[in-house]
C-alpha beads as a LAMMPS data file, in Angstrom:
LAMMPS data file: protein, C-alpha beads

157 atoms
156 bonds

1 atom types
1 bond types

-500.0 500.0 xlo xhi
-500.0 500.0 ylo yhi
-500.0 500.0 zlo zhi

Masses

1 110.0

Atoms # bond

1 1 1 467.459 182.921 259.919
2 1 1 470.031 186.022 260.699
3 1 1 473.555 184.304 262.099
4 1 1 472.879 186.864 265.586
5 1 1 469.835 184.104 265.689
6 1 1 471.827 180.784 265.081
7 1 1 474.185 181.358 267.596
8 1 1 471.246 182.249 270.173
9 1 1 469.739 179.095 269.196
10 1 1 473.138 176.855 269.221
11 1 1 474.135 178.372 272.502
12 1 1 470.613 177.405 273.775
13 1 1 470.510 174.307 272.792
14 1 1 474.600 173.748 274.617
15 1 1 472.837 175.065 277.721
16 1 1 469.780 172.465 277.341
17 1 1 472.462 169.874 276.437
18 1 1 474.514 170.559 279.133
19 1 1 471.425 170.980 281.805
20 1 1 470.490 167.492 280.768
21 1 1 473.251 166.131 281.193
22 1 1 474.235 167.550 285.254
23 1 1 470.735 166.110 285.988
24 1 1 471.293 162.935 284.905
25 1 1 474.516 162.432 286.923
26 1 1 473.487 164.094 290.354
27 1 1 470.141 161.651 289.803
28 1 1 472.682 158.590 289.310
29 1 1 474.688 160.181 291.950
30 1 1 471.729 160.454 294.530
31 1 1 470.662 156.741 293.811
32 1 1 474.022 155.125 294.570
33 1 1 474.431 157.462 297.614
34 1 1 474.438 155.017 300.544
35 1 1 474.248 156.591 304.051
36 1 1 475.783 154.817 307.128
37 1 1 473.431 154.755 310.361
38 1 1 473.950 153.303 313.703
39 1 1 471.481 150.924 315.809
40 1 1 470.552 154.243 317.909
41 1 1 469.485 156.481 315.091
42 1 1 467.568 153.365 313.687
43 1 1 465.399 153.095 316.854
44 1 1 465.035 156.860 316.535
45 1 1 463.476 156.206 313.292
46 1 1 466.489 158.415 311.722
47 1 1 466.959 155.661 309.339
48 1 1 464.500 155.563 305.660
49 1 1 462.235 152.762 305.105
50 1 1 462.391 151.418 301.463
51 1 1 466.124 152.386 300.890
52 1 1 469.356 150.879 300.836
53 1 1 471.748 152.282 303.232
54 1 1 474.326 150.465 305.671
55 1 1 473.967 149.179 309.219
56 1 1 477.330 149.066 311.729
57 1 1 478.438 148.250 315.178
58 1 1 479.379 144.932 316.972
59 1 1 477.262 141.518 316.663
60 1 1 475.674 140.732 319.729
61 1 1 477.046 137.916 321.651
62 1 1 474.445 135.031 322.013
63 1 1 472.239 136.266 318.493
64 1 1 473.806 134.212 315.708
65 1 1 471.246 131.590 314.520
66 1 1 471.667 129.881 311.371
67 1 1 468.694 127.743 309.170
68 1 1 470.855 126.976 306.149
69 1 1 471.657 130.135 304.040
70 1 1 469.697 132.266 306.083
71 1 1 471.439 133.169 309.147
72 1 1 469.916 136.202 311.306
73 1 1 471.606 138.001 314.035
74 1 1 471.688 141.577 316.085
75 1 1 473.928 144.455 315.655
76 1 1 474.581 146.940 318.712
77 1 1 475.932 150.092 319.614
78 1 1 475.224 148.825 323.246
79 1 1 473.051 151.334 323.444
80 1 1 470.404 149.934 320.997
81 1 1 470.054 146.668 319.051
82 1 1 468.938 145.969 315.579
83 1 1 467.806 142.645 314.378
84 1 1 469.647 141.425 310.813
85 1 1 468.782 138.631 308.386
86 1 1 471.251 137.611 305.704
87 1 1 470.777 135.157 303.042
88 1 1 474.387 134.027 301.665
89 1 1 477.703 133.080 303.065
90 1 1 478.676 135.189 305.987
91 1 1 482.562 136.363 305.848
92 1 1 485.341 134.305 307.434
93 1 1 486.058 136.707 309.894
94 1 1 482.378 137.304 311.307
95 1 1 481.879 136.776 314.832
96 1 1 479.768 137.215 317.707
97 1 1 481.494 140.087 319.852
98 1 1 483.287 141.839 316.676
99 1 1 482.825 144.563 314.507
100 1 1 480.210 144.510 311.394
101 1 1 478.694 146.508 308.364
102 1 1 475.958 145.507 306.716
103 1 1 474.055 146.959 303.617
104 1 1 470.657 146.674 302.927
105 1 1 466.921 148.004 303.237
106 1 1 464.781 147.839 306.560
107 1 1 461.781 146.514 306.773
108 1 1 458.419 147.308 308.240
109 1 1 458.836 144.456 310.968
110 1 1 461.884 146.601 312.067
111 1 1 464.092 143.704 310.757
112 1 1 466.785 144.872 308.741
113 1 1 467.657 142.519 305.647
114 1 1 471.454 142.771 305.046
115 1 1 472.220 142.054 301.003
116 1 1 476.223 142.407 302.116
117 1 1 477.815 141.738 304.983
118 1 1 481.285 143.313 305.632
119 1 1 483.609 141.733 308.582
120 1 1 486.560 143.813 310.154
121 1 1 489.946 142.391 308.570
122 1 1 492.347 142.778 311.388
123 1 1 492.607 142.801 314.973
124 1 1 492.127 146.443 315.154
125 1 1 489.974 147.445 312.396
126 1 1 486.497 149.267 312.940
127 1 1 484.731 151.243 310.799
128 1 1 485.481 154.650 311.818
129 1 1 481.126 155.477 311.812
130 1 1 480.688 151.819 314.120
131 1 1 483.716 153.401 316.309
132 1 1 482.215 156.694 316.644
133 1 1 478.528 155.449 317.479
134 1 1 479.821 152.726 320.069
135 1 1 481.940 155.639 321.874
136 1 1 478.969 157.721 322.064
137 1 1 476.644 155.201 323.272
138 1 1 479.368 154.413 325.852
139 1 1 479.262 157.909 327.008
140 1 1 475.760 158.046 327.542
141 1 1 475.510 154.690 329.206
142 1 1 478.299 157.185 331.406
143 1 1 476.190 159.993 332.274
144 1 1 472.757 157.517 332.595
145 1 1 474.875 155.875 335.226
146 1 1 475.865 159.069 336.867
147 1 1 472.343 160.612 337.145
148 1 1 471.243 157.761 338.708
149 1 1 473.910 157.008 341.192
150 1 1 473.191 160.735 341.778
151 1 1 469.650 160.403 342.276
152 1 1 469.817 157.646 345.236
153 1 1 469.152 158.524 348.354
154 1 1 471.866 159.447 350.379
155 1 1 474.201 159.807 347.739
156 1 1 475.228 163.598 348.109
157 1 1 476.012 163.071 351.896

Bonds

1 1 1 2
2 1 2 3
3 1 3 4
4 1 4 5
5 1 5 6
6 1 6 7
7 1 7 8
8 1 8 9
9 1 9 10
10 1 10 11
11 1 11 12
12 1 12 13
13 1 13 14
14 1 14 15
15 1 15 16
16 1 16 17
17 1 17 18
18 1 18 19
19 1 19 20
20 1 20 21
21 1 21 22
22 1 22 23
23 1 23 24
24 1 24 25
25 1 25 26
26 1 26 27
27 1 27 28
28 1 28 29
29 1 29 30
30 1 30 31
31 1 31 32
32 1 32 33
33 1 33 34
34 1 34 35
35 1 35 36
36 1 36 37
37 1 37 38
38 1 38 39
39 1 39 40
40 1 40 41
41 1 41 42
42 1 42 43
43 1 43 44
44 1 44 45
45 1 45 46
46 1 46 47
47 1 47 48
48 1 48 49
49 1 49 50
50 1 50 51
51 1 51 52
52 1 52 53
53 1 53 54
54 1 54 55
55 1 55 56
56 1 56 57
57 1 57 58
58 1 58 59
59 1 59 60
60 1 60 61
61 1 61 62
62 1 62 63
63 1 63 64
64 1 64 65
65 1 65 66
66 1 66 67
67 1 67 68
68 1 68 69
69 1 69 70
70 1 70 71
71 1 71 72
72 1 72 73
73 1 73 74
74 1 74 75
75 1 75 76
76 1 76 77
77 1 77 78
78 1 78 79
79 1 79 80
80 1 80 81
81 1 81 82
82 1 82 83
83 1 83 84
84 1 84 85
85 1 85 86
86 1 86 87
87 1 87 88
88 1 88 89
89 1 89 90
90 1 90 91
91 1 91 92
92 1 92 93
93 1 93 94
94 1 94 95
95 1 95 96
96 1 96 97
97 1 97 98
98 1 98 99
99 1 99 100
100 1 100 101
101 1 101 102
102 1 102 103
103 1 103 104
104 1 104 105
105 1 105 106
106 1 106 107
107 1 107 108
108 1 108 109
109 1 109 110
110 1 110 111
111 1 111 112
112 1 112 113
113 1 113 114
114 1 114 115
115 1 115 116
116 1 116 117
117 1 117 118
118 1 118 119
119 1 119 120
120 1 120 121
121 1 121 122
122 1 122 123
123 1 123 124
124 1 124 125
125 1 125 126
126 1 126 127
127 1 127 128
128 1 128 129
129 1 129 130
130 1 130 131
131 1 131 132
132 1 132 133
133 1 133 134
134 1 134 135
135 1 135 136
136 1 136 137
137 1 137 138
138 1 138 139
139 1 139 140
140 1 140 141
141 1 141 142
142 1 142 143
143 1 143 144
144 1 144 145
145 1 145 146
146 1 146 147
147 1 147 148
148 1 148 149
149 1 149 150
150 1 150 151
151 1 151 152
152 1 152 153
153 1 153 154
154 1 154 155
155 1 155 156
156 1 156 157
């Protein structure tokens, strides 16, 4: 073999090597990836089925039942509600009313099973994503309420 043809063939195989090697990481990359979605996008079937990814917004006052470890609960944006089962010891902090994250798959029943559940660790803490999603949701409660006070009759005299 001339050396012009060794090099061609050790640079080839570096490429190869190297090739390999980027696809492995940005496949390791793409399964750890875990995408946040609120309880709105979730009823607009923006969330996958089958995948991890994380839940957030504010535990529903009046949904907390517990049956030993399992403990199930709902997670709004006040705009939509989500339905969340949880085997395991719930945070000290977790409470009806307050902030939440929660990571895990949703199921075909529409039931979301949480394997982690993450409580807000201060008085003013909220996930930036949960924050977001409940302002939004607020805003559109807003304009919903303004159409229709709009739309009554009598109301533009």
């Amino acid at each position: 073999m001339k050396p012009r043809h060794r090099r061609a063939a050790i640079v080839l195989g570096v490429l190869v090597a190297v090739g390999a090697i980027v696809a492995l990481v940005l496949n390791a990359f793409n399964s750890n990836l875990v995408f946040f979605y609120t309880p709105t996008q979730i009823a607009a079937k923006e969330a996958p089925q089958g995948r991890t990814f994380r839940i957030g917004g504010l535990v529903q006052a009046g949904s907390l039942q517990r049956d030993g470890v399992t403990v199930r609960f709902a997670v709004t944006d006040t705009a939509q509600t989500v339905s969340v089962r949880y085997e395991g010891v719930l945070p000290d902090l977790f409470k009806e009313g307050k902030g939440v994250v929660a990571q895990g798959q949703l199921g075909a029943d529409g039931v979301f099973t949480a394997r982690e559940v993450l409580a807000k660790h201060d008085e003013n803490y909220m996930p930036p994503e949960a924050a977001d999603a409940l302002q939004r949701a607020d805003q559109v409660k807003a304009r919903m309420a303004g159409t229709l006070v709009g739309a009554q009759p009598g109301a533009g005299k």
